[in-house]
N, C-alpha and C positions, 0 to 999 in steps of 0.2 A: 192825084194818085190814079195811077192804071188798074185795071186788072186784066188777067187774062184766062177764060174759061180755054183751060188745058184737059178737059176731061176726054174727049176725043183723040187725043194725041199721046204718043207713045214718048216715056219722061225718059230723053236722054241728057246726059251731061250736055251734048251739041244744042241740041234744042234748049235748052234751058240759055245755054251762051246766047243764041240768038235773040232771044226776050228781054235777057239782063241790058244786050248790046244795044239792043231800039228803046231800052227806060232809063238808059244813060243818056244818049244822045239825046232822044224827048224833053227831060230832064233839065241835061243841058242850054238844049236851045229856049225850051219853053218859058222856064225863068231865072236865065243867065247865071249859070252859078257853075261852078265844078266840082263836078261827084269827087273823093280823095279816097271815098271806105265804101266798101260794099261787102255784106252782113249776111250767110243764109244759116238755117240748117244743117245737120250734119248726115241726110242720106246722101246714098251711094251717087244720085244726081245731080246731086246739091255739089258733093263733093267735089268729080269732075269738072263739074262748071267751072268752078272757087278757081281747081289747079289751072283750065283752059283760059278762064279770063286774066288770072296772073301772068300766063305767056304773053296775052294778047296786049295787056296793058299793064305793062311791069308797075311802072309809077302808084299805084294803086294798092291801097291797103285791102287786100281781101282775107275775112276773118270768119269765123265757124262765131257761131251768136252765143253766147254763153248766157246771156238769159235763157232760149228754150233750151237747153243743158242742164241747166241748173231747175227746170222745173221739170223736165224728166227724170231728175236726181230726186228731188221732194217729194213726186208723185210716188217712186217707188218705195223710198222712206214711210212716206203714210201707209204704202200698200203690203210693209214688213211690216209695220207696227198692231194693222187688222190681223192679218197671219198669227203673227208670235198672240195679243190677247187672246184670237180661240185656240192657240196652244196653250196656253196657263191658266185657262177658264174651264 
């Protein structure tokens, strides 16, 4: 696994393409396999990316990750549930 300290860089859709694009190919070549899904988030970056690398590599399952979705769904769930008990308390 890669990573990449982005915090000096400004998060665009293009930029994010370019990272996804060199941890495919790495990926790839490193331990002969082919990427078929590729998984992010759902900001405004993320998003872009998703729709630019779809142009670039049709073939390609690209999908919004529904695990962190779904725990942004739960998290607010808990955080209605604190809410509403100090209303009824």
């Amino acid at each position: 696994m890669r990573t990449h300290d982005v915090s000096a860089e400004q998060k665009t859709g293009e930029f994010l393409l370019g990272l996804v694009l060199g941890d495919i190919q790495f990926i790839e070549t490193k331990f002969g396999v082919v990427i078929i899904a590729f998984c992010t988030d759902d900001g405004g970056d993320a998003r872009k990316m998703r729709r630019l690398l779809s142009v670039q590599m049709p073939w390609l399952i690209v999908i919004l990750c529904w695990a962190h979705q779904m725990n942004l769904i739960v998290g607010d769930y808990f955080r209605l549930g604190v809410l509403l008990e100090r209303w009824y308390c």
